[in-house]
Structure formats: C-alpha cells, structure tokens
C-alpha positions as CSV (number, residue, x, y, z in Angstrom):
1,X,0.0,0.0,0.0
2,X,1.5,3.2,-0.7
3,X,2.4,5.7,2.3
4,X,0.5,9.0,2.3
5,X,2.8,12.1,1.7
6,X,2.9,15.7,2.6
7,X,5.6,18.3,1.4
8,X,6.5,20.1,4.2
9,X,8.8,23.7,2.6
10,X,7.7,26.4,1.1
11,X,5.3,27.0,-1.7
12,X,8.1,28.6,-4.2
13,X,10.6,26.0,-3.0
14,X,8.2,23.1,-4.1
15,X,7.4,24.4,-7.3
16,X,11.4,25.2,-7.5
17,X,11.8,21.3,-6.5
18,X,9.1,19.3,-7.6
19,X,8.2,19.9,-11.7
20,X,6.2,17.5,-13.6
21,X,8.6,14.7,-14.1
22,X,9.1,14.5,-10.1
23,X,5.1,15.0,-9.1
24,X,4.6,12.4,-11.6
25,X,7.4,9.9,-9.6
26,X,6.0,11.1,-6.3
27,X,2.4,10.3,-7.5
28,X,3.5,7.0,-8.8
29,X,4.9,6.1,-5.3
30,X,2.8,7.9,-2.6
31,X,-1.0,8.8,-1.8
32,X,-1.1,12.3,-2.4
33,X,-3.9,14.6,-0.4
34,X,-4.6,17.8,-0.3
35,X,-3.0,20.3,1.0
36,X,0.0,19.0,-0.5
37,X,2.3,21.4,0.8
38,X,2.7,22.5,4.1
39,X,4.7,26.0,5.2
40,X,3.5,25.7,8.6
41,X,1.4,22.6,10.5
42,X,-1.1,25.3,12.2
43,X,-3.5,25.4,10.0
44,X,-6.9,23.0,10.2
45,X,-6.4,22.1,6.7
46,X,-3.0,20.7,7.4
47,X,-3.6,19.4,10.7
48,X,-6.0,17.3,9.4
49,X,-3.7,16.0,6.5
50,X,-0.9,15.3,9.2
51,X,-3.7,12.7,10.9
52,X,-2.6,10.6,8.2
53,X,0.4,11.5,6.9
54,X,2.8,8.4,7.1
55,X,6.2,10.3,5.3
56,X,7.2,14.0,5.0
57,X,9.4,15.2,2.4
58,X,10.9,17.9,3.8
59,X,13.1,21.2,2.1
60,X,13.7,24.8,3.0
61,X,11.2,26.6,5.0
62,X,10.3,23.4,6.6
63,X,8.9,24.2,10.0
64,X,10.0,22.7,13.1
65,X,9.2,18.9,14.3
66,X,7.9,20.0,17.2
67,X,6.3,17.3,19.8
68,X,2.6,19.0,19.3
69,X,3.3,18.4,15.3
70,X,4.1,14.8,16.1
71,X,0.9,14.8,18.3
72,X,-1.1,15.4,15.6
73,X,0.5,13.0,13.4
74,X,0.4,9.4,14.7
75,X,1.2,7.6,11.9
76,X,4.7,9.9,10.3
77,X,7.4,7.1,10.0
78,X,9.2,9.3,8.0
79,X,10.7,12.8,7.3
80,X,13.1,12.5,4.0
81,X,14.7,16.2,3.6
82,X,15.3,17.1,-0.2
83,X,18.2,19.1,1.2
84,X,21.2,19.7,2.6
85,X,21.0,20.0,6.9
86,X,18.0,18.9,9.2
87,X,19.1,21.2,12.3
88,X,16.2,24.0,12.1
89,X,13.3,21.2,11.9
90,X,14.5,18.0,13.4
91,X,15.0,17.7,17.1
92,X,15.2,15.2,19.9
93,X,11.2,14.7,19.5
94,X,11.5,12.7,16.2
95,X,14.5,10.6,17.0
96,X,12.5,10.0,20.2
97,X,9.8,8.6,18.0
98,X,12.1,6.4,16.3
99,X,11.1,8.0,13.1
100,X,13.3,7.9,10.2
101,X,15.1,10.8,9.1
102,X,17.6,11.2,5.7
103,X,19.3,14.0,3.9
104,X,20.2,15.0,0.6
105,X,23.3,16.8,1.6
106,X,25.5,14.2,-0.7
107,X,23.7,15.8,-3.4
108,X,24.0,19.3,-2.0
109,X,28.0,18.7,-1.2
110,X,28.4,18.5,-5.6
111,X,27.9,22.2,-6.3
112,X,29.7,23.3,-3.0
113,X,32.8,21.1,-3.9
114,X,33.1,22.6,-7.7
115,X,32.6,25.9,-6.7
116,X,35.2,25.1,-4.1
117,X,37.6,23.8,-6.5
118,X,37.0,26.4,-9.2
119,X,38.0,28.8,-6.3
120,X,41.5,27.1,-5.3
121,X,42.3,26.9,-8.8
122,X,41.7,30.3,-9.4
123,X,43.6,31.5,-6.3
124,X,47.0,29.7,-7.3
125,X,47.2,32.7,-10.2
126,X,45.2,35.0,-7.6
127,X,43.0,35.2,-10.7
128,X,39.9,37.2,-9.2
129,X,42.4,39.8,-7.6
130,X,44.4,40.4,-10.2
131,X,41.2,40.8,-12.0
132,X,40.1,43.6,-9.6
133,X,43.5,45.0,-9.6
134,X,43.3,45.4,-13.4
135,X,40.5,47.9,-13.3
136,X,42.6,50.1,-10.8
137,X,46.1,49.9,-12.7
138,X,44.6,49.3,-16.3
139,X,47.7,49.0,-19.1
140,X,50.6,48.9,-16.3
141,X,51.2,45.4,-15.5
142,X,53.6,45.8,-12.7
143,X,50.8,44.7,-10.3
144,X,51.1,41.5,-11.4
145,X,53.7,40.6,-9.5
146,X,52.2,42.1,-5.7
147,X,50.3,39.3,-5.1
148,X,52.7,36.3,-4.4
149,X,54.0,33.6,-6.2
150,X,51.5,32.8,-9.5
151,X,51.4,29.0,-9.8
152,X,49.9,26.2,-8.9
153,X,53.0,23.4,-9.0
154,X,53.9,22.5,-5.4
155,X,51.0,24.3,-3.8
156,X,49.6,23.2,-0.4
157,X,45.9,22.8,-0.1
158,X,44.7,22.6,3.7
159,X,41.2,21.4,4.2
160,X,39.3,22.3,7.5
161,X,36.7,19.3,7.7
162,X,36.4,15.9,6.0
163,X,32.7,16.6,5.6
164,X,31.1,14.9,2.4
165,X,31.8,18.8,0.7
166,X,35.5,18.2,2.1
167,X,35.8,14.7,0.7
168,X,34.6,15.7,-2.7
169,X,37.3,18.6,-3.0
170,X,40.0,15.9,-1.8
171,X,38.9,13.6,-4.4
172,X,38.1,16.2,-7.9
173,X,42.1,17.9,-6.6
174,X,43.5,14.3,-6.6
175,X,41.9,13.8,-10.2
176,X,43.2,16.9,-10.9
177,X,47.2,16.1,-9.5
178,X,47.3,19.3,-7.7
179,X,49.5,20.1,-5.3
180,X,49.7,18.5,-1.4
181,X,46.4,18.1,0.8
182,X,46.5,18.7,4.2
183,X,43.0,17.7,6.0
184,X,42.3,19.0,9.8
185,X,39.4,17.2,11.3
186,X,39.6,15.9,14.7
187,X,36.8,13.7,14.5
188,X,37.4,12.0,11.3
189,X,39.0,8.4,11.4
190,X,42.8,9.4,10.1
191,X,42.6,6.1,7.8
192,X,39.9,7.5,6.2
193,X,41.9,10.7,5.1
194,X,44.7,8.7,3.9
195,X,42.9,6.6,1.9
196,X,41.6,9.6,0.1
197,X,44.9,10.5,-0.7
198,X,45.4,13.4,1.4
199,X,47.4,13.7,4.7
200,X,46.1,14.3,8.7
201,X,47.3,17.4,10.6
202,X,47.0,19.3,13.1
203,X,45.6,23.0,12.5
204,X,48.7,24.2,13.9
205,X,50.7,22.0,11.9
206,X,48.9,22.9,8.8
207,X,48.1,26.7,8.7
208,X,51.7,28.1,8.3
209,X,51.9,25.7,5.0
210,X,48.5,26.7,3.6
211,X,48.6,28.3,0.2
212,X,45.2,27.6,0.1
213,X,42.5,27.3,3.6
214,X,39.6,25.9,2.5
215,X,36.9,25.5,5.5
216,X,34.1,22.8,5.5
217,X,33.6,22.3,9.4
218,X,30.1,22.3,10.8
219,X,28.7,25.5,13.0
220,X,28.7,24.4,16.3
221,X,29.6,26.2,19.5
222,X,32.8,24.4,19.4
223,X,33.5,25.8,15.9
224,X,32.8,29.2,16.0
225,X,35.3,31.5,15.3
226,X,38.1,28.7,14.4
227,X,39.6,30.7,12.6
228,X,40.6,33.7,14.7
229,X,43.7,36.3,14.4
230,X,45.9,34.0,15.7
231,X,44.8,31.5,13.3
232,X,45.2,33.9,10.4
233,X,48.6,35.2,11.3
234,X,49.8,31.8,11.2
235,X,48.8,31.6,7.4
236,X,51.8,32.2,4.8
237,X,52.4,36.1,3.3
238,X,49.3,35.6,0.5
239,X,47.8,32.8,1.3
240,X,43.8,32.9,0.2
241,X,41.2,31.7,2.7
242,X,38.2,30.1,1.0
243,X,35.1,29.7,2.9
244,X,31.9,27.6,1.4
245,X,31.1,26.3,4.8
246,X,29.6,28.5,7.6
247,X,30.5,32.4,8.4
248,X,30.5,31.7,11.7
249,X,33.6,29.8,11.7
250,X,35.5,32.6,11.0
251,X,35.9,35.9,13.4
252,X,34.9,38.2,10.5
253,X,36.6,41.3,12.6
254,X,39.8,39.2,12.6
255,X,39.5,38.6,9.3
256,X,38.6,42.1,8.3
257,X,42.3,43.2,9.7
258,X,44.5,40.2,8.1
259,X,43.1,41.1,5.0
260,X,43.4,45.3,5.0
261,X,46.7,44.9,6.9
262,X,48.0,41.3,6.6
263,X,48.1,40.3,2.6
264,X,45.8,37.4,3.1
265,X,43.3,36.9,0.1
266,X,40.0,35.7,0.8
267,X,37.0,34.2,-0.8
268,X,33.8,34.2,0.7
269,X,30.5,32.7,0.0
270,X,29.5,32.8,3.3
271,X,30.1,35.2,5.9
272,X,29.1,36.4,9.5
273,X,26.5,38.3,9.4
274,X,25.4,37.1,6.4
275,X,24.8,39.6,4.6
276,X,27.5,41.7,5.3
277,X,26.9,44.9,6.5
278,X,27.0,47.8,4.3
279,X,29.9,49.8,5.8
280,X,32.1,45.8,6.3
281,X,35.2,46.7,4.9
282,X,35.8,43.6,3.3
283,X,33.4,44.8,0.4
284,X,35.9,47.3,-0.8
285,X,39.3,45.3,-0.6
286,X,40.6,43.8,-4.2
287,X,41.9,41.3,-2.6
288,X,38.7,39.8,-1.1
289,X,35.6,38.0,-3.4
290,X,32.1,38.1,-1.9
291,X,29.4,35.7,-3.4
292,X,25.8,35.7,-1.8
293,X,25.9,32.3,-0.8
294,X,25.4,30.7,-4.5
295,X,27.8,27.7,-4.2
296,X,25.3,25.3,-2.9
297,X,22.3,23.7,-5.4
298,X,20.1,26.4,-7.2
299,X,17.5,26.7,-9.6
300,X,17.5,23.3,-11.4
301,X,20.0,21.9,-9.8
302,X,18.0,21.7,-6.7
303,X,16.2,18.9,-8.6
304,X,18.4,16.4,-8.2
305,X,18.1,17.0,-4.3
306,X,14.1,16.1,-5.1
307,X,15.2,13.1,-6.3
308,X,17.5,11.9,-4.4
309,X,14.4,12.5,-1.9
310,X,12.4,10.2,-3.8
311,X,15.1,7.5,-4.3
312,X,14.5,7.2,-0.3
313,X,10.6,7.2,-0.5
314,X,11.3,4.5,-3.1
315,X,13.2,2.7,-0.8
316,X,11.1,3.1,2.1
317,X,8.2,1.4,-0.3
318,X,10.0,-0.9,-1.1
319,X,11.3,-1.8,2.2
320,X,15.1,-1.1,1.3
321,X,17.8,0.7,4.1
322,X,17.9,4.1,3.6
323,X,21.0,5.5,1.7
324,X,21.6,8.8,4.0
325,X,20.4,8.3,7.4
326,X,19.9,11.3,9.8
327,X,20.8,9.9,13.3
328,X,20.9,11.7,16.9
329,X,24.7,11.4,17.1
330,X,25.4,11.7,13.9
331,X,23.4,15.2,14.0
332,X,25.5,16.2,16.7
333,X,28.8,17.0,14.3
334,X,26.8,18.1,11.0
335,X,26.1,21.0,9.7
C-alpha cells in the first residue's frame, strides 16, 4: 500500500523542486492529499492532513518537528529532507519517536565542492584579484607581481573538515594532481583521510603551509570562530582563505584586519553576518571575493536533491535501508 505524503517547505521551494517529471514519480509512489504542501502545521487544513500522513518530504522553510506536530501526526514514520541540513526542523522529539530521518546533503555537497575547486584553482594565479587590480592599474602590469607567487606546482591545499563537501574537494584535486592536501578534522578516522589520498594534521601544523584554507567544518559552539587572528597570522604572506562552509567559523573582525593589513586573500560565499553589513570593509578590498551564498544547489539543480528525496521514498516502499540516514549522534557533528 503506498504511504500518504505531505511536502512540508515552502510554496516557491516546491514548485522550484518538484516539476512535472518529479510529481509524476512522487504520485507514482505515494498517496497524495490535499494540501499537499505544508509551510507551517497550524493550520486546520493541514492538521487534518498530518492525521494521516505516514512520510514528510521535507526542504527549505520546513517548520520545526515540534512534539505537538508529532501529536497530531500518529502515523509519520518518516521525514526524507530534499536538502542539505535537518538542524532547524529536526530535534530530539523525532529521533525519540524512532522516526526515520535522511538528507540530501551528498547531493547538495556537488555544487559546494566545484565551486570550491574552481575557487582554489583560481587563487594559485590569484585570478579574481588580479582581476580587480586590473580595473585600478589598467595598461601597467607591474601589479602582477604584488600578489605572491603565481602558480599552482607544489601548492599546499589545507582542508578544515572531512565533511562529504570536504571529501569531494580531496577527491576532484587528486583527479586533478594538484598540489599536497593537508585535511584537519579531529573527528574523522585518520585512515579515512589517507585513503583519500590526502594527509592528517594538526591546525597548527597545517596553517603556516597553507597556500590555500579551505573551511568545510560544521557550525557548532565548538566551531565558531576557528579561525581567529591567531589563526590567520599563522597563514603564509598571500595565502587565500576560501570559505563555502559556515560564516561563523570565521571571526569576521579578525579577518577584516589580516586582510586590510595582513596580505591574506580571501573568498567568501558565506560570511558572519550574512549579509555583510553595508559599511564591512571587506566589500571594498581587491583582494577579497564576496558571493551571496550561491555555491550550494540552485535553480535546477536543486532537482536532483528532489530526487535523491524520492530514491529514499522508493526505498522506504520498497522496504530497502535508507542511503543517508539522519541519526541523533550523527546530527551532533553536521552542519
């Protein structure tokens, strides 16, 4: 018998995620009622839906799984996120329930890690400075040379967090036979690292050989501001700091003064705040790159996290394990 299934996001985001081809999957696998999207479980229309409601595929501007949602939803065995992190709706309620919970974030962690990559490359020839530099100094080249050595032979790459975004950048720069990867991540099991072809250090061991810092840690209280002054001091005379991760692992003040004063580069697709404010100086600086949070799935891509979604409701039919399991402890360490 098939389950009956709510989306529970926002109305743009299921349109965004959910086109013809994957209502026509979702329709093929599940009893669909109506509402069929939920942006909040208030309502007495939705209420009534969640009476019955065995599996909820979840996405941005899902609401919180709060124990009076669960109350009024006896039968949910499932909540299968067509994104990237569960934090803001899953909590200790639905683990206590026993109730299934899986990401997409494997799907999510493609788009972070090319961006990522496309970012490292480009910052061994300090390509989007010089680029900024170029509309200051126009048809004298002689500022080519201010930015530190232009090359990316013999480079050092230092990865903060073997997440699944970390991984994937270990593995497409290994493809790629570039340069020596450094991965910090006390948490990971080392053999795991090495087997990916990259080596385990310390953060103090690593920052003072980073050409490159590439951050893909979780926020969590033990993680904010990892990256402080002291950190950033320790990083080599041009070295470019590459964040896809979470702002808040980086003390933007800090990082604010290395770069006006310190020669560090820095791209950023996430910051702390986020956005900026309009008077951060890091706005004006050449060498700093500012992208509002694009390198994660967008516009169609954000498909494939729909049905990567659906390969789990698939499974749960069909009474296979789940590929990407949410669990309490694991929760505890992810993003």
């Amino acid at each position: 018998m098939r389950p009956e299934v709510m989306l529970a996001m926002s109305p743009d985001v299921a349109d965004l995620q959910f086109g013809p081809r994957e209502l026509e999957r979702l329709r093929r696998l599940a009893t669909l009622g109506n509402p069929l999207v939920a942006a909040d479980f208030s309502s007495a229309a939705v209420r009534r839906r969640l009476a019955s409601v065995e599996v909820l595929i979840t996405s941005w501007g899902c609401p919180p799984i709060t124990a009076d949602v669960l109350s009024a939803a006896p039968r949910l065995r499932a909540a299968l996120h067509a994104a990237g992190s569960v934090r803001a709706h899953v909590g200790d309620e639905v683990f206590d329930r026993d109730i299934l919970v899986t990401t997409a974030a494997h799907v999510n962690a493609e788009p972070v890690a090319q961006y990522t990559v496309a970012a490292i490359l480009w910052a061994f020839k300090k390509v989007p400075f010089l680029a900024a530099d170029a509309r200051r100094f126009r048809e004298d080249w002689g500022y080519r040379d201010r930015r530190g050595e232009l090359s990316g032979l013999g480079r050092t790459i230092v990865l903060v967090g073997f997440s699944r975004v970390g991984r994937r950048v270990v593995e497409l720069l290994r493809r790629l036979q570039v340069g020596r990867l450094l991965v910090v991540d006390p948490v990971v099991d080392p053999s795991l690292v090495r087997a990916a072809g990259a080596e385990v250090v310390t953060l103090a061991e690593a920052l003072p050989q980073a050409d490159v810092l590439t951050l893909h840690a979780p926020s969590l209280p033990e993680t904010r501001h990892l990256i402080g002054a002291a950190e950033l001091a320790s990083l080599p005379q041009h070295a470019t700091l590459v964040n896809t991760a979470r702002g808040s692992l980086v003390d933007t003040a800090a990082l604010e003064e290395a770069c006006v004063h310190g020669g560090l580069h820095a791209v950023l697709d996430v910051t702390d705040p986020e956005p900026l404010p309009a008077w951060s100086r890091l706005y004006d600086l050449p060498n700093v790159v500012i992208t509002p949070h694009v390198a994660g799935s967008l516009g169609s891509e954000t498909r494939l996290m729909a049905a990567a979604a659906l390969d789990e409701l698939e499974r749960y039919v069909t009474g296979q394990s789940p590929l990407e399991p949410v669990t309490r402890q694991g929760l505890a360490v992810q993003a």
